[in-house]
TORSE-462874 format. One record per residue (C-alpha): residue in one letter; residue number from 1; x, y, z. Coordinates in Angstrom, 2 decimals, always signed. Layout:
<sites>
A; NUM; X; Y; Z
...
</sites>
This chain:
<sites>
X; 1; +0.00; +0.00; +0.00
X; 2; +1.60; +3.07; -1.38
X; 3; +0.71; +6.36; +1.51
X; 4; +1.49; +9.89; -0.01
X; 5; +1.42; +13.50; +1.55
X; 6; -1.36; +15.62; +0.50
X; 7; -1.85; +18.81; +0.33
X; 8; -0.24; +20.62; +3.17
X; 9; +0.21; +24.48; +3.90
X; 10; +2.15; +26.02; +7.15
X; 11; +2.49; +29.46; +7.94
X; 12; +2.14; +32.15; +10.84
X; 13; -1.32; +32.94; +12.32
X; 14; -2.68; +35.98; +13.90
X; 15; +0.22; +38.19; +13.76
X; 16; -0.85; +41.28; +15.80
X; 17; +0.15; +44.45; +14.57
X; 18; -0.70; +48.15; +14.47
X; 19; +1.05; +50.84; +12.61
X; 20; +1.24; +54.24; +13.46
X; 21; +1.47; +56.89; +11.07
X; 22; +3.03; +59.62; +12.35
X; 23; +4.57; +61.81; +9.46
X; 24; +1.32; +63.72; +8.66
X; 25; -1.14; +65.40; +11.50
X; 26; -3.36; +63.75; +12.38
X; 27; -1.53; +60.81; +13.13
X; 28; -3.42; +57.10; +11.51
X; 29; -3.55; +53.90; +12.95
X; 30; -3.73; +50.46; +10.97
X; 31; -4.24; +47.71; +13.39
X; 32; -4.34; +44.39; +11.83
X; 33; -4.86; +40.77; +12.55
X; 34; -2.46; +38.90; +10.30
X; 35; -2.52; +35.21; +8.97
X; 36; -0.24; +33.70; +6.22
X; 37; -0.34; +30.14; +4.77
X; 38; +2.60; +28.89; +3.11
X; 39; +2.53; +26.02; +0.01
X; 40; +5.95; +24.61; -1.85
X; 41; +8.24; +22.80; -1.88
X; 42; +8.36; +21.25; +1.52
X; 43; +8.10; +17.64; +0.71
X; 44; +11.39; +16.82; +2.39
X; 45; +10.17; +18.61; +5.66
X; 46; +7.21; +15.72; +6.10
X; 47; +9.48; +12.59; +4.72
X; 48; +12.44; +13.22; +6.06
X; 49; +12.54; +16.13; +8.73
X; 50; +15.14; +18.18; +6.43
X; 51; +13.97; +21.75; +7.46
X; 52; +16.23; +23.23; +4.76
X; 53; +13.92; +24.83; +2.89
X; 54; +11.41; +25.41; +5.49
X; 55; +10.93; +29.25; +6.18
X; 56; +10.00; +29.40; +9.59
X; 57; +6.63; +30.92; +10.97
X; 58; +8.54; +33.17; +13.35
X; 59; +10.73; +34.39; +10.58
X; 60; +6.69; +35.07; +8.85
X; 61; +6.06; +36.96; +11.77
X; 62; +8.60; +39.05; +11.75
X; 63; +8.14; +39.56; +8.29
X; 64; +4.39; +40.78; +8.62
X; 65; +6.25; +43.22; +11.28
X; 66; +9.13; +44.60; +9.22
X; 67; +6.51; +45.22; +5.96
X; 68; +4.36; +47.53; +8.62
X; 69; +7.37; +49.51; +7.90
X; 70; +9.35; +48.75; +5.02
X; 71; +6.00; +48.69; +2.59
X; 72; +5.28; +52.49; +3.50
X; 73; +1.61; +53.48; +2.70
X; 74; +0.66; +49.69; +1.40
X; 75; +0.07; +49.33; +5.06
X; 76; -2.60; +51.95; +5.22
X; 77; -4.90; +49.77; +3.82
X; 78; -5.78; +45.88; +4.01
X; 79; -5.83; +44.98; +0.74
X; 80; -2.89; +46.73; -0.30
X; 81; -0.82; +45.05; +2.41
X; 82; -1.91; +41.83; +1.81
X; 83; -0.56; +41.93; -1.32
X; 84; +3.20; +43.36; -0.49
X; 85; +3.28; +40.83; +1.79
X; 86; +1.76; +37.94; -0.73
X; 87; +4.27; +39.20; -3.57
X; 88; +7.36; +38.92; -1.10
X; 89; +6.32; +35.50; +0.50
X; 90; +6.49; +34.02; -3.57
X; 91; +8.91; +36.04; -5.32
X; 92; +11.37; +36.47; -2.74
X; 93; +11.63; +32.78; -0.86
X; 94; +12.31; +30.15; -3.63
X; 95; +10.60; +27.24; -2.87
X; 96; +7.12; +29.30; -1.78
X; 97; +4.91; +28.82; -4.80
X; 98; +1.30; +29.95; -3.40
X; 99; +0.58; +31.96; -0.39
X; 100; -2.30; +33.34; +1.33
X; 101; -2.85; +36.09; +3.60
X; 102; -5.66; +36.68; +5.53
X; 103; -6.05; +40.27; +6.91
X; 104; -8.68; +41.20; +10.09
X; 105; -8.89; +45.06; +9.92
X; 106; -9.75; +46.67; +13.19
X; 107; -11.73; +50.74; +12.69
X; 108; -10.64; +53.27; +14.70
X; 109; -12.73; +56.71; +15.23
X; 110; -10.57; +59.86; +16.27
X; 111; -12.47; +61.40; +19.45
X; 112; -13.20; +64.95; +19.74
X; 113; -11.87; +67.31; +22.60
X; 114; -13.36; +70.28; +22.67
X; 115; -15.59; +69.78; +19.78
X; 116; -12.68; +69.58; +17.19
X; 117; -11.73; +66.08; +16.14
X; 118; -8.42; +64.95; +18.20
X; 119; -4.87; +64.71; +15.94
X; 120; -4.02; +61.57; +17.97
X; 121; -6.66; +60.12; +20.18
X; 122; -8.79; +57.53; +19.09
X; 123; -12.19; +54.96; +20.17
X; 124; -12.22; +51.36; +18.47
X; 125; -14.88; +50.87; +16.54
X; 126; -16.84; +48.41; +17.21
X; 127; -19.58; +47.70; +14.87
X; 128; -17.45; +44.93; +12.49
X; 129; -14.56; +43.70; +11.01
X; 130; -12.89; +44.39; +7.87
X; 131; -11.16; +41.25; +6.24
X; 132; -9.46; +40.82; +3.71
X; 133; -7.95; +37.46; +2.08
X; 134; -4.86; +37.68; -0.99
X; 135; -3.80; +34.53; -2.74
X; 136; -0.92; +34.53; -5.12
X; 137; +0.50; +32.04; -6.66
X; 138; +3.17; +34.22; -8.79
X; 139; +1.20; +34.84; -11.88
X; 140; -1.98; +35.46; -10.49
X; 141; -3.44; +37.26; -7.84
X; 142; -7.03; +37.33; -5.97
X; 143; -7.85; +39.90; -3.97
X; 144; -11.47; +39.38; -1.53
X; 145; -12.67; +42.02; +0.67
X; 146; -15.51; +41.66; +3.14
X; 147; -17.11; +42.59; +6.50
X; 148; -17.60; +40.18; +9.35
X; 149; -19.98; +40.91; +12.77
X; 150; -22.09; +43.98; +11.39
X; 151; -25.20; +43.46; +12.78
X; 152; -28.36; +44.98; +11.39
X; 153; -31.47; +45.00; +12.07
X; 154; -35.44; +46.84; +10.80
X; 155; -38.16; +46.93; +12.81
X; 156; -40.54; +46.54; +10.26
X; 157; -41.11; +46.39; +6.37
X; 158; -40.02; +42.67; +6.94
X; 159; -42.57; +39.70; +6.06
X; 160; -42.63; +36.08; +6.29
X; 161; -45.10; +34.21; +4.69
X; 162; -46.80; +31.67; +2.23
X; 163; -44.04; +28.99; +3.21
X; 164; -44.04; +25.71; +2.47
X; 165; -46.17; +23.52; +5.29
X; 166; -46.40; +20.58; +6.89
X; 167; -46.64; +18.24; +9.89
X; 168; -43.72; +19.99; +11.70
X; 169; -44.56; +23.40; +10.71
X; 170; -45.67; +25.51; +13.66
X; 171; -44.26; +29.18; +12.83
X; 172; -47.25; +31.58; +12.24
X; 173; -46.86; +33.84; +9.01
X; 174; -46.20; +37.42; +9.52
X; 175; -46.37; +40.46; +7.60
X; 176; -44.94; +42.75; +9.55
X; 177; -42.02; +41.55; +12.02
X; 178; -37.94; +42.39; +13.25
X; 179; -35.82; +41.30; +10.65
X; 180; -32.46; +40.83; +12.14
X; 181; -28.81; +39.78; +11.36
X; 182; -25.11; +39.35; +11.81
X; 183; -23.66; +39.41; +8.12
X; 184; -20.57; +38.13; +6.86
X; 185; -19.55; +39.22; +3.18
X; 186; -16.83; +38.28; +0.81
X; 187; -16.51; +40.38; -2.31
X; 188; -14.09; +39.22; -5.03
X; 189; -12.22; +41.93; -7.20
X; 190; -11.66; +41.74; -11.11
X; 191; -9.30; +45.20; -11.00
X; 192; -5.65; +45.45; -8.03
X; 193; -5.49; +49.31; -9.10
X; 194; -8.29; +50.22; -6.86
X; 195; -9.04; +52.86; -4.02
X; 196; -9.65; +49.97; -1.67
X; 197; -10.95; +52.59; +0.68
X; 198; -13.55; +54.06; -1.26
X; 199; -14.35; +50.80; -2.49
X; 200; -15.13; +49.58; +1.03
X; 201; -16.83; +52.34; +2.09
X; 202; -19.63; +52.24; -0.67
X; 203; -20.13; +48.43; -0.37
X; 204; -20.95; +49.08; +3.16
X; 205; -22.95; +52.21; +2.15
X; 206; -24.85; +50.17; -0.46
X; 207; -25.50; +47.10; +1.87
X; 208; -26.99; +49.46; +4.56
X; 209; -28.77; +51.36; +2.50
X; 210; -30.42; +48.33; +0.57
X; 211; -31.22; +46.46; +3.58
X; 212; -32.71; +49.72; +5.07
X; 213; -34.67; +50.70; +1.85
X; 214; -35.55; +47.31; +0.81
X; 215; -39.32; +45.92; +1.81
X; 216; -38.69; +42.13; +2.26
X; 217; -40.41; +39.15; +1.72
X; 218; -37.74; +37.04; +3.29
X; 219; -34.12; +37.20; +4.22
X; 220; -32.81; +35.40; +1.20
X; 221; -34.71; +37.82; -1.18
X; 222; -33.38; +41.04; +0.67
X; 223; -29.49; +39.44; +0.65
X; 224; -29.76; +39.30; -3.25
X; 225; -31.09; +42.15; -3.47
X; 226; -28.17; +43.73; -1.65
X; 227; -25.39; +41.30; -3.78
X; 228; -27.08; +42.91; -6.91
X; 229; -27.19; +46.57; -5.88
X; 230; -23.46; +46.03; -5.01
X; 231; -22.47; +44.96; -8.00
X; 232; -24.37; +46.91; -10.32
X; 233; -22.64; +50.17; -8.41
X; 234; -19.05; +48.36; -8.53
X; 235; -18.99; +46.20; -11.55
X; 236; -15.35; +45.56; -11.21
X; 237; -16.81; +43.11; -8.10
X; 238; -17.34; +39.58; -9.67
X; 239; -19.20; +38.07; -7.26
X; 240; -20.22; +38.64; -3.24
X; 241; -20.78; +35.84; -0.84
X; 242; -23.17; +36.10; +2.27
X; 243; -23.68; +34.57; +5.28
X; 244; -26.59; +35.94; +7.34
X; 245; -27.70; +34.27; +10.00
X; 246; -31.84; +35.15; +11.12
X; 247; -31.45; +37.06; +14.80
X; 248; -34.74; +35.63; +15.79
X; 249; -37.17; +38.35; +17.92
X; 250; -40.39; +36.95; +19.23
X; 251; -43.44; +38.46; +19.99
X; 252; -43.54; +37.66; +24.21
X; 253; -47.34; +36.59; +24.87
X; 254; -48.35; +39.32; +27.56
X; 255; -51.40; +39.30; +27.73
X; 256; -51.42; +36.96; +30.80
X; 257; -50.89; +39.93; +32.57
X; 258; -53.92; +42.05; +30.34
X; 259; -51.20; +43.61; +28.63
X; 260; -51.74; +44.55; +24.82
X; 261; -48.52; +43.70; +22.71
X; 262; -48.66; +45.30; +18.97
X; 263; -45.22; +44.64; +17.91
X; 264; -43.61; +47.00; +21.01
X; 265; -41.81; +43.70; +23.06
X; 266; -39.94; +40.78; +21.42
X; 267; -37.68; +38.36; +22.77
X; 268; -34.32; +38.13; +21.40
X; 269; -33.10; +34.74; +21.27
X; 270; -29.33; +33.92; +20.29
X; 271; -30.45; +30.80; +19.41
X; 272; -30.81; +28.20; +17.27
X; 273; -31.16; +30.46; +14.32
X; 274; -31.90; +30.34; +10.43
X; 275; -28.80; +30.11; +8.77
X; 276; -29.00; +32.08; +5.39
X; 277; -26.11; +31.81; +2.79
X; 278; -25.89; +32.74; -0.57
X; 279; -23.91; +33.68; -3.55
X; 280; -24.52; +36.68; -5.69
X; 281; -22.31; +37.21; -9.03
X; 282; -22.13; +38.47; -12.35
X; 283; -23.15; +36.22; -15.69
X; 284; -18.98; +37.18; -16.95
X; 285; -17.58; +36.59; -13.29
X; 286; -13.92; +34.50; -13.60
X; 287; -13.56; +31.96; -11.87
X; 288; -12.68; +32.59; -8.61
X; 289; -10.22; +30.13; -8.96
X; 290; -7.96; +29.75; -5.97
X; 291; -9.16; +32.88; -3.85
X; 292; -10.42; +32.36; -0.68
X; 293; -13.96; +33.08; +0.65
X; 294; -13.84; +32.13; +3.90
X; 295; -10.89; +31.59; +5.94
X; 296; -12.27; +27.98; +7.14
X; 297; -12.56; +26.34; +3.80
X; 298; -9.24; +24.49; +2.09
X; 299; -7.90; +25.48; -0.65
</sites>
């Protein structure tokens, strides 16, 4: 019986690191979360425990480290770091052929003191997380941004109905109830030369703006309809992947105590909840080929 290796990846995870930029007033921060995953040649390292061409995570730390320096403004945003530090990882060590870096972006808002917005004092923000996710393999390059832990939520212009029934169905339609949820999106890029800023800012405009505007029939409906807005205002975005778990809110039965309940108090339960995923994309998307949606999948 012949046994082989597989596929196999190493790397450095969740490099912490924030940059300061302090050659302009106000001062910036970037404070990032950084992962890397390393694939070569590192047969020998397996079969035979010859580490010479192993490039060892803490050497991947301190590279993530000395590129929050040495790659100047590429660190000011996510995207653009992720790929200085991709690029080095396969065109500077040998025997890398494919890497992958995996960026969690962490806000900061400047506070004001006196009513004038501080130079160098800041509050974390903590409505989500940027990510961000390179892949390079030295002739190609995939760049996905996305947003992790924003949690929205309408109070009404959200109905449930006309579902499918039978024995086991208890739920009661609705037309007018909380729609709630925690989303997680992955956006893939067709363009590198991009403001990734700007870019980021309007998909999170757009997706608030949708969801807020958007009278829904059900969550799955309202999540396309967001993955379509997007893209129709940034058609250099292939395709957007969601994952939007329901944030239940039930009525609570008070009238026990003679109390009348029209849609004032809801209990919020954490769980279980509907799990709503989805994929939203253009007919001429790429294939997405080796980039990476979500950090948990293989490659």
């Amino acid at each position: 019986m012949a046994i082989t290796l597989g596929h196999n990846q190493y790397g450095k995870a969740e490099t912490r690191v924030v940059r300061i930029f302090r050659d302009t007033e106000p001062h910036e921060i970037a404070d990032y979360n950084v992962s890397v995953a390393l694939v070569g040649d590192f047969d020998d390292v397996h079969y035979n425990g010859d580490n010479t061409k192993c490039l060892t995570t803490d050497a991947t730390k301190n590279t993530v480290n000395a590129y929050a320096k040495e790659a100047g403004d590429a660190v000011r945003e996510p995207e653009s770091f992720g790929i200085a530090l991709a690029k080095h990882f396969v065109d500077d060590v040998p025997q890398v052929s494919r890497v992958r870096v995996q960026i969690e972006a962490y806000p900061w808002d400047r506070l004001s003191h006196n009513g004038t917005p501080h130079p160098h004092a800041f509050a974390r923000r903590g409505a989500y997380v940027r990510t961000v996710t390179v892949t390079y393999d030295g002739s190609q390059l995939w760049v996905v941004s996305g947003v992790r832990d924003l949690i929205v939520l309408k109070t009404t212009d959200s109905e449930f109905h006309t579902f499918y029934q039978e024995r086991y169905t208890t739920l009661r339609p609705t037309d007018d109830r909380i729609m709630a949820s925690s989303v997680t999106a992955q956006w893939l890029h067709t363009e590198t030369d991009t403001d990734w800023g700007a870019s980021y800012g309007r998909v999170l405009a757009t997706l608030g703006s949708t969801f807020a505007g958007h009278h829904s029939l059900a969550l799955q409906q309202t999540m396309y309809a967001i993955g379509q807005d997007i893209i129709t205002e940034q058609p250099e975005i292939a395709e957007i992947r969601f994952s939007m778990p329901n944030k239940h809110h039930f009525l609570v039965d008070l009238s026990p105590f003679d109390v009348e309940n029209k849609n004032e108090v809801f209990h919020a339960d954490d769980r279980p909840y509907g799990y709503i995923e989805g994929t939203v994309r253009r007919d001429d998307a790429p294939n997405p080929g080796s980039a990476a949606f979500d950090p948990g999948q293989g490659w």
